[in-house]
C-alpha positions, 0 to 999 in steps of 0.5 A: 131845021126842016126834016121830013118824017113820014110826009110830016115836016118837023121844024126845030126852032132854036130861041131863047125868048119863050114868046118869040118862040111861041109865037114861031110855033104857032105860026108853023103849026098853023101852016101845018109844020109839027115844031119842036122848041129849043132854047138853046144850043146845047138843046137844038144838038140833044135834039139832033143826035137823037135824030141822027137816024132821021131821013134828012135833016136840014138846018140853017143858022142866021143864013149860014149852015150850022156846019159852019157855026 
């Protein structure tokens, strides 16, 4: 998920493998991204509804939209 808060994109990765997810965030915050993590599905929706005010979402899941997952 990439949305944009206040000209700070905010990237949601969604990996159950806490070190390939590390690894993700670092590479996202390295490139200036803000991350948040989550380990599972049922995570990734909590963090999305809380952000259902949010500007923009966008999301993607394996190449297909999440809408569709």
């Amino acid at each position: 998920m990439g949305e944009i808060l206040d000209d700070i994109i905010v990237i949601l990765v969604v990996e159950d493998d806490q070190e390939v997810a590390e690894v993700c965030a670092m590479a996202l915050e390295d490139s200036g991204y803000a991350v948040e993590l989550a380990e599972t599905a049922r995570q990734a929706i909590q963090i999305l509804d809380q952000r259902r005010n949010d500007r923009r979402v966008d999301f993607e899941y394996d190449g297909e939209m999440a809408a569709d997952v």
